[in-house]
C-alpha positions as CSV (number, residue, x, y, z in Angstrom):
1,X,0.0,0.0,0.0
2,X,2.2,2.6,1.1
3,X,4.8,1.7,-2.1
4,X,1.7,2.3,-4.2
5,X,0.8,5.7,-2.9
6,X,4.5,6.7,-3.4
7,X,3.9,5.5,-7.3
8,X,1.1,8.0,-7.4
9,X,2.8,10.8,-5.2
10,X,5.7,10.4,-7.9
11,X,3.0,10.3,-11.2
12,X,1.6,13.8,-9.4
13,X,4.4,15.5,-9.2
14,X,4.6,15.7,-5.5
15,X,7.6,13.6,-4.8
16,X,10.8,14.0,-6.8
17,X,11.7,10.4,-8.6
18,X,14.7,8.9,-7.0
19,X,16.9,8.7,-9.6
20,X,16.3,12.5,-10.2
21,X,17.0,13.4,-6.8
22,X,20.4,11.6,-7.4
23,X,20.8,13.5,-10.7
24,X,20.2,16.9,-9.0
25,X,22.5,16.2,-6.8
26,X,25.9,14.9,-8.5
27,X,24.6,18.0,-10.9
28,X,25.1,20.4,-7.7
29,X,28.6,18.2,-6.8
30,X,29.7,18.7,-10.1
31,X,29.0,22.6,-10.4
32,X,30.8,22.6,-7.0
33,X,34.0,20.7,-8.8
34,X,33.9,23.3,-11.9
35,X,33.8,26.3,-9.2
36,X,36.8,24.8,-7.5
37,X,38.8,24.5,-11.0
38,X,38.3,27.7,-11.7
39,X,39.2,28.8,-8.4
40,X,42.6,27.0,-8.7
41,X,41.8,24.1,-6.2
42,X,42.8,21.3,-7.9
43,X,42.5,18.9,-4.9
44,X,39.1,20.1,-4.2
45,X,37.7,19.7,-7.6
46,X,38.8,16.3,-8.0
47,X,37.3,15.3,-4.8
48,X,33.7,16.9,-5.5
49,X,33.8,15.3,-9.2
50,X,34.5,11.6,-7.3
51,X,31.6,12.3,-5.1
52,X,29.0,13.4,-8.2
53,X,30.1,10.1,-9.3
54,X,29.2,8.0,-6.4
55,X,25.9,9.6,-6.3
56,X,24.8,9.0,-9.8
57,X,27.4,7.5,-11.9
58,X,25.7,7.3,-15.1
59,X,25.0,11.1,-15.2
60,X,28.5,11.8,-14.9
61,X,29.2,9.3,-17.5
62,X,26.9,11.1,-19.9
63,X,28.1,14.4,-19.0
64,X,30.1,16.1,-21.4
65,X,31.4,18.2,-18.8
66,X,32.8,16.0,-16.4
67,X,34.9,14.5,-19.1
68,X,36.1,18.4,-19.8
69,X,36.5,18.8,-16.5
70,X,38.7,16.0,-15.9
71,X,40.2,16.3,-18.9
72,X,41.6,19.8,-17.5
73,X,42.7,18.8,-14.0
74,X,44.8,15.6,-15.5
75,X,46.7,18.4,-17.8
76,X,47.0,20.6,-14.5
77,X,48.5,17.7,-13.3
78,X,51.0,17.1,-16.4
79,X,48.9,14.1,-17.8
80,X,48.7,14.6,-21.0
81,X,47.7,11.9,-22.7
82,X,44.9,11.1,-19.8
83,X,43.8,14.5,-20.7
84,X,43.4,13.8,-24.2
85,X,41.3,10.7,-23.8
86,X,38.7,12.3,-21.4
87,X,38.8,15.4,-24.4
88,X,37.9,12.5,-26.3
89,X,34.8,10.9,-24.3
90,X,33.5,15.0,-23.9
91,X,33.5,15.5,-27.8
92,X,31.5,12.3,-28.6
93,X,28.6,13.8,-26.1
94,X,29.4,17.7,-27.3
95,X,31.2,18.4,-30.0
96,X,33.1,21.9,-28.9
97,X,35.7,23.3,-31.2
98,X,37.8,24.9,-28.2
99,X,38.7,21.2,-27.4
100,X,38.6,20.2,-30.8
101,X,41.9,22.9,-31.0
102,X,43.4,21.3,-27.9
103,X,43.2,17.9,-29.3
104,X,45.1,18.9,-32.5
105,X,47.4,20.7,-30.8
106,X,48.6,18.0,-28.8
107,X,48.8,15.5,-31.6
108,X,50.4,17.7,-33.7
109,X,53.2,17.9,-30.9
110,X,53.0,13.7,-31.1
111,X,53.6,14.6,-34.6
112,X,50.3,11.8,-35.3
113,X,49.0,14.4,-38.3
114,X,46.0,12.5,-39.4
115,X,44.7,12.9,-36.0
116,X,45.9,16.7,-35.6
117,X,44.1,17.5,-39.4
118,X,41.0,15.9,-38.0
119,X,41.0,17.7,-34.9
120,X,42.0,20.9,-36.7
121,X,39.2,20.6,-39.3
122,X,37.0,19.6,-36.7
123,X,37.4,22.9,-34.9
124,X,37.4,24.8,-37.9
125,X,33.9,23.3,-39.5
126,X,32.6,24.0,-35.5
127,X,31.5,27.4,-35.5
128,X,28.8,27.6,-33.6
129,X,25.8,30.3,-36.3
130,X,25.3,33.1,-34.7
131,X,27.8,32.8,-31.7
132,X,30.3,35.2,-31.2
133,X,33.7,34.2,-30.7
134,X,36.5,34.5,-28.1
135,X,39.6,36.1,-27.5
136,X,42.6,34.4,-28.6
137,X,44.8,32.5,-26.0
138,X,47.8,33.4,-26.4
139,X,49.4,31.2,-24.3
140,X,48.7,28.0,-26.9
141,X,50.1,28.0,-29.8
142,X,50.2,25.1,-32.0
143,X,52.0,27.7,-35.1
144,X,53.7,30.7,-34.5
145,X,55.0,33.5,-36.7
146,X,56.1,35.8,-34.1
147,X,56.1,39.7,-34.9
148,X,58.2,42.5,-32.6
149,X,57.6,41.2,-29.1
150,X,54.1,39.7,-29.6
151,X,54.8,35.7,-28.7
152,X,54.5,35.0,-24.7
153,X,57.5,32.2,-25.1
154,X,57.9,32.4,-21.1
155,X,54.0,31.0,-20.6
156,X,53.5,29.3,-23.4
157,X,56.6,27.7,-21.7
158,X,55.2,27.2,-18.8
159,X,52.1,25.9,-19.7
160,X,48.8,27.5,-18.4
161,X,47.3,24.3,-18.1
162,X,48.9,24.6,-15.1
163,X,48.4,27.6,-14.0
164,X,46.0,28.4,-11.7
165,X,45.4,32.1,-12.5
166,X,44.2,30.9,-16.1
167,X,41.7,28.2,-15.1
168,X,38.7,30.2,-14.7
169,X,39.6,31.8,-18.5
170,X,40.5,27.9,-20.0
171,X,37.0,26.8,-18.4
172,X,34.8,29.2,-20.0
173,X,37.3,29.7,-23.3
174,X,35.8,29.5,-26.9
175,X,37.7,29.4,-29.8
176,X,38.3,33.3,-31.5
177,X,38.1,33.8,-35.5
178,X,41.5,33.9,-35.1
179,X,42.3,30.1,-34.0
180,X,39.6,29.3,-36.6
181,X,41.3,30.5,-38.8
182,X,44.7,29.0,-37.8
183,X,42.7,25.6,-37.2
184,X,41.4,25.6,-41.2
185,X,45.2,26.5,-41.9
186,X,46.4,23.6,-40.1
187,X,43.9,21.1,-41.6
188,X,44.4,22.5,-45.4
189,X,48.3,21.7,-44.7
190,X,48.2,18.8,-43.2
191,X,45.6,17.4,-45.6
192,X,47.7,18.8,-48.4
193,X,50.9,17.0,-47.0
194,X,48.7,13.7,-47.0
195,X,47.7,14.2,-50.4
196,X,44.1,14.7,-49.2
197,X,43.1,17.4,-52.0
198,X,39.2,17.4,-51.3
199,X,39.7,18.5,-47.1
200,X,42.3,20.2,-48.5
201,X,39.7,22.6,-50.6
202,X,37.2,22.4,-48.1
203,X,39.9,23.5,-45.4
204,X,41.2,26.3,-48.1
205,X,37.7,27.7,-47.9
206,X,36.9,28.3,-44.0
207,X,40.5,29.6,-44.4
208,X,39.6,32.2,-46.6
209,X,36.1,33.1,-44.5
210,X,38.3,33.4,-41.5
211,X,40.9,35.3,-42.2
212,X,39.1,37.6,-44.4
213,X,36.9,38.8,-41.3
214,X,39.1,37.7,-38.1
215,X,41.2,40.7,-35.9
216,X,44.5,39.7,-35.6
217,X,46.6,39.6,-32.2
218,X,49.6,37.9,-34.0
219,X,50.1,40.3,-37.1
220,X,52.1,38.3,-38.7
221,X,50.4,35.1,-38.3
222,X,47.4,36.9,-39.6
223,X,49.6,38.2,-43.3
224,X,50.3,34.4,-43.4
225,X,46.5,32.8,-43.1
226,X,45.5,35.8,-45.3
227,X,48.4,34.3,-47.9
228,X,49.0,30.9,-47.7
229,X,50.5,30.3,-50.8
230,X,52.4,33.8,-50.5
231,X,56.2,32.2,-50.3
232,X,57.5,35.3,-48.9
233,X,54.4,35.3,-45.8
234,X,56.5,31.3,-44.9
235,X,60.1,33.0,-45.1
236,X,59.0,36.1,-42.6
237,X,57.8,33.7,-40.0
238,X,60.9,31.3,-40.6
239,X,63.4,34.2,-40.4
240,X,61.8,36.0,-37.3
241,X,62.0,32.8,-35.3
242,X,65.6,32.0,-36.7
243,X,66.6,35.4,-35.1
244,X,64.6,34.5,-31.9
245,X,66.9,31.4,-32.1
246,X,69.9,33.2,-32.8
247,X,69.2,35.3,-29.9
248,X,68.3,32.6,-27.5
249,X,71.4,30.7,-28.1
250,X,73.9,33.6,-27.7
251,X,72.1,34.4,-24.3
252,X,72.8,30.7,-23.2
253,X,76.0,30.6,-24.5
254,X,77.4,33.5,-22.8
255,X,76.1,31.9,-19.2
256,X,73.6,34.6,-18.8
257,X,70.6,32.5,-18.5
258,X,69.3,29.6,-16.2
259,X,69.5,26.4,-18.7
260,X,66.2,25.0,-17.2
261,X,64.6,28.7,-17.6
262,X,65.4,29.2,-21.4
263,X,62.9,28.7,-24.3
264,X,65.0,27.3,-27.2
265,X,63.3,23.6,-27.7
266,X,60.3,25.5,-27.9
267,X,61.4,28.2,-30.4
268,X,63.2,25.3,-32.5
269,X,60.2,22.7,-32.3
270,X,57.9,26.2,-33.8
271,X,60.9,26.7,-36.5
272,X,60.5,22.8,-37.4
273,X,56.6,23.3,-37.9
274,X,56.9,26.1,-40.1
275,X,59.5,24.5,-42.5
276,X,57.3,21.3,-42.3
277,X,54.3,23.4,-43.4
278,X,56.1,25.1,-46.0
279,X,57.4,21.9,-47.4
280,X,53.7,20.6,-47.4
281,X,52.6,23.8,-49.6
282,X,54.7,24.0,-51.9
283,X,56.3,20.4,-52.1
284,X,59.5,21.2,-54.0
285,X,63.2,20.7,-53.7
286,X,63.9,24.3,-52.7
287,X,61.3,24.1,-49.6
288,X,62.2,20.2,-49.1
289,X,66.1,20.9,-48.7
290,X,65.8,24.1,-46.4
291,X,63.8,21.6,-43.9
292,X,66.7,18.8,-44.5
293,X,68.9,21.2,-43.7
294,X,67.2,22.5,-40.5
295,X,67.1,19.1,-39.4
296,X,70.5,18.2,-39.8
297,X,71.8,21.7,-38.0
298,X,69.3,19.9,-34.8
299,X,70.8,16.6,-35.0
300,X,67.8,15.2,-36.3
301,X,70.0,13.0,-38.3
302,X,67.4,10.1,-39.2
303,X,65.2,13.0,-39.8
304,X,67.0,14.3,-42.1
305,X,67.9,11.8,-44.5
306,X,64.3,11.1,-44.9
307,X,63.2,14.6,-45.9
308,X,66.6,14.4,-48.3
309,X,66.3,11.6,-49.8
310,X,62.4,13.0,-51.1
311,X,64.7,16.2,-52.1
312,X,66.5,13.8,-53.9
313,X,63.7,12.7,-55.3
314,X,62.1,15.5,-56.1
315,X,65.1,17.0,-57.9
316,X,65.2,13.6,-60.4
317,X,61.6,13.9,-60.9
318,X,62.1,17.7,-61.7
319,X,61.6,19.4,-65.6
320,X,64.8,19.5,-66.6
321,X,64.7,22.6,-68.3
322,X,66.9,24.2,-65.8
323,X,70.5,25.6,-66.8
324,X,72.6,21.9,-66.4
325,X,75.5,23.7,-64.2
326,X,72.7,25.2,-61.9
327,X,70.8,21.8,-61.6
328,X,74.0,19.9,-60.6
329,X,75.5,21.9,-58.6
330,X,71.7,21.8,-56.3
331,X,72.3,17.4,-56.7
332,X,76.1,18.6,-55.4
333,X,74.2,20.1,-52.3
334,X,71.6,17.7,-51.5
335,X,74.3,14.6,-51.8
336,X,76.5,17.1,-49.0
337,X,73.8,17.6,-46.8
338,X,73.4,13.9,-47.1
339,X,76.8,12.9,-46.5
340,X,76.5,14.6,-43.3
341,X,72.9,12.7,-42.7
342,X,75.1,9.5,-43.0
343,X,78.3,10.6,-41.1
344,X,75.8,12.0,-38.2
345,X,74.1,8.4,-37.6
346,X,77.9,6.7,-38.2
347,X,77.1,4.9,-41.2
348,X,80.3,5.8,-42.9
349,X,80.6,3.5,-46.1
350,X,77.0,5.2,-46.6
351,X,78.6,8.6,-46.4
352,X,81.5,8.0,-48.6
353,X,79.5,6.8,-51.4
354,X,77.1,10.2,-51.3
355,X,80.1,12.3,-50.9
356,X,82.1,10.5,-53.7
357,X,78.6,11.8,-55.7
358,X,78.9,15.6,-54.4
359,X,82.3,15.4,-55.8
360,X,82.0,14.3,-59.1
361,X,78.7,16.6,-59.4
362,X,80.7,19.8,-58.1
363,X,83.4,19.2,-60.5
364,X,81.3,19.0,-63.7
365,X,81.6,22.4,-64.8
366,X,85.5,22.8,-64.2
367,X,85.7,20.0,-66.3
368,X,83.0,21.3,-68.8
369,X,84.9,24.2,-69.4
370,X,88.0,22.5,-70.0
371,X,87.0,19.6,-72.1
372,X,83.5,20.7,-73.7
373,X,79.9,19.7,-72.2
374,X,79.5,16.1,-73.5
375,X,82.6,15.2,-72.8
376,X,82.0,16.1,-69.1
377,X,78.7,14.5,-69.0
378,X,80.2,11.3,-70.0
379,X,82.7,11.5,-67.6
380,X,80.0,12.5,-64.5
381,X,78.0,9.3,-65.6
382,X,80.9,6.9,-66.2
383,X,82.0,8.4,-62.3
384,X,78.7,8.0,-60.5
385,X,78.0,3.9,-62.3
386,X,81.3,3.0,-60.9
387,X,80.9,4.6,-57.9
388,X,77.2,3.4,-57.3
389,X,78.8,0.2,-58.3
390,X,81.7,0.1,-55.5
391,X,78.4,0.1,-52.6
392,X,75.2,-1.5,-53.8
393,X,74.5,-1.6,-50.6
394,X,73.8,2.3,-50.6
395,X,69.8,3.5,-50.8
396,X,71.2,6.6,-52.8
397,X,73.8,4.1,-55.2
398,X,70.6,1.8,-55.9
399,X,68.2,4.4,-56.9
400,X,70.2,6.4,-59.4
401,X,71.8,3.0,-61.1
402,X,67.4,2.4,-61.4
403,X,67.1,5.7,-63.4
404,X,70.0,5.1,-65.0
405,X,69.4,1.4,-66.5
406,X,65.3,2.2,-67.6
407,X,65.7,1.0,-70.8
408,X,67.7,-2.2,-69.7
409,X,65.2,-4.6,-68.3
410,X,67.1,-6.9,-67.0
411,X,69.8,-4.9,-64.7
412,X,66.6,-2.4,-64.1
413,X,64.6,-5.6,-62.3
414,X,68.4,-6.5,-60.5
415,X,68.5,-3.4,-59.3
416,X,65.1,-3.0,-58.1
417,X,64.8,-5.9,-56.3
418,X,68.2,-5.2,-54.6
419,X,66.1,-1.8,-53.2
420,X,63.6,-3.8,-52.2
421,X,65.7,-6.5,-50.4
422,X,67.6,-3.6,-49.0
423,X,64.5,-1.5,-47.8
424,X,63.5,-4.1,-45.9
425,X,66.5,-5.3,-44.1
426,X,66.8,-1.0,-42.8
427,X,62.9,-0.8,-42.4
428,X,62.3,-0.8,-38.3
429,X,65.9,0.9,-38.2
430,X,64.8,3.8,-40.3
431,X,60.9,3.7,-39.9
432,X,61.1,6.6,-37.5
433,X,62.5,9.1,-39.9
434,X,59.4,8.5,-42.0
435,X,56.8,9.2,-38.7
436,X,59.0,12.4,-38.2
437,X,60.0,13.8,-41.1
438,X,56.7,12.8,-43.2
């Protein structure tokens, strides 16, 4: 009787359900937990989230922001990729394109692009019609082209995921025309870069939208999204922060500056994005070999030789319309910049056989002036067979006796299943230089 007229007292409205009571309240925890975030008590928070989930677990699993939430405090906490996953769990119950930004951030840092361009795309097709949009947070950057004085290395440094004064901002923090605009630029590289050509159009338009009506904080960023395929817009941002590194550097070397409190990895890992998004764009040997070359002056030696050996690449698959003493003595550089690839990692048979290249390439046109241009050719391609020859076990030797012997069918299928043997037996060793320098 008495369960019965609780049945009916619920059906009229005069007694709250029990499992909404238990809803209200983990609501009210979990309010208390945000409060406490933004208030910079981190212990507190966590403890009020844990009790909204005892009360009533499967609202908190269906809340999109307890998964924020937690996501926030594990990143105050330096747990990164913990954070990530709860961003993930909140975006499948609310899309937000704030978080989307956070998630491509942080797997462009992993250097995981397919993830990062559909994060970045994500955020940039998640515009919210007639919302207004945020201020820029300056504190994460994913890209930077820095102007006079306008790029907070010290806290982007210092992360303000974990600090307290910024919570309360992070919390309520949507996305400004700005980052949309850098999010669409993001995606249309990376998707470029992946040969994606349809999200690379569609990420080319919101590009356009954005920057045409966004206010810029970082000028110069904002000349770039304006101009992506402006070559000049890449080599500002590249040169600014090669100055910022030049700077950075003489102020450690000189002692004058704590080595713990200095922001060079950061500067560097912003110089390696922009050549890496430069060399997405425009995809030639010019944009290919400035990024080799980066990576080799870092000691990114496995790196390197991946992003040369495409310049190599490149520069065979190249019109070759060019003047001949111009286009060798470029093959001249690329082979020296790999020679150093090869003597960096200690694979020195490797080396000699790339420099023994560079040599004969850089001495073509002393010996075309002496002897007459077809007798130096002759000469360079007699040189490089034999040297190719002398180290077949060589990536570089393989490939150019394979261009060389086209028309021979026999020594072209030799050779070509001597790459293949030979790729396979350096796969796992040199697997990483594709993840990083792709």
């Amino acid at each position: 009787m008495i369960k019965y007229l609780l049945i009916l007292a619920v059906a009229a409205g005069t007694i709250m359900p029990l499992n909404a009571g238990r809803e209200k309240e983990a609501a009210e925890y979990l309010n208390e937990a945000v409060a406490d975030y933004q208030n910079g008590r981190d212990d507190k928070a966590f403890f009020h989230l844990a009790i909204a989930g005892d009360v009533d677990r499967a609202f908190i699993m269906a809340s999109a922001d307890a998964y924020r939430l937690r996501a926030f405090l594990y990143l105050s906490a330096g747990r990164r990729s913990e954070a990530m996953a709860e961003l993930v769990k909140s975006l499948k119950i609310r899309p937000d394109a704030f978080l989307f930004y956070l998630l491509g951030s942080y797997n462009l840092g992993l250097r995981s692009f397919e993830q990062a361009r559909n994060a970045f795309q994500s955020a940039a097709q998640n515009h919210p019609p007639g919302v207004s949009a945020g201020r820029t947070l300056r504190e994460i950057v994913p890209f930077a082209c820095p102007g006079d004085n306008d790029l907070p290395l010290e806290e982007i440094r210092k992360d303000p995921f974990r600090n307290p004064d910024m919570f309360s901002r992070i919390w309520e923090q949507k996305l400004s025309e700005e980052e949309y605009a850098l999010s669409a630029f993001l995606s249309f590289s990376i998707s470029r870069k992946l040969n994606d050509q349809a999200e690379a159009q569609s990420s080319r338009s919101l590009l356009a939208q954005y920057a045409s009506r966004a206010v810029f904080v970082f000028e110069r960023l904002g000349n770039l999204l304006k101009n992506p395929d402006a070559d000049e817009a890449h080599n500002i941002c590249i040169r600014n922060l090669e100055q910022m590194e030049n700077r950075e550097r003489n102020v450690i070397d000189r002692g004058s500056l704590d080595p713990s409190a200095h922001n060079l990895e950061l500067i560097v890992e912003f110089l390696r994005r922009n050549y890496w998004i430069r060399s997405a764009l425009f995809g030639d040997v010019r944009s290919y070999f400035a990024y080799g070359t980066f990576l080799l002056r870092n000691r990114k030696y496995l790196e390197a030789l991946y992003v040369l050996r495409k310049t190599l690449e490149l520069s065979a698959a190249a019109p070759a319309d060019a003047d001949v003493s111009v286009s060798y003595f470029e093959l001249s550089q690329i082979y020296r910049q790999l020679e150093s690839a090869y003597s960096g990692l200690g694979r020195a048979s490797d080396a000699v056989t790339v420099g023994s290249f560079a040599l004969l390439y850089e001495q073509f046109e002393s010996y075309a002036a002496k002897s007459g241009v077809d007798q130096a050719s002759r000469r360079l391609s007699a040189g490089l067979r034999l040297k190719a020859g002398e180290n077949l076990a060589n990536r570089e030797a393989l490939s150019y006796l394979i261009r060389q012997y086209r028309s021979d069918p026999e020594k072209f299928r030799n050779y070509s299943r001597r790459l293949m043997e030979r790729d396979r037996v350096w796969e796992d060793a040199e697997l990483s230089a594709a993840f990083g320098g792709l």
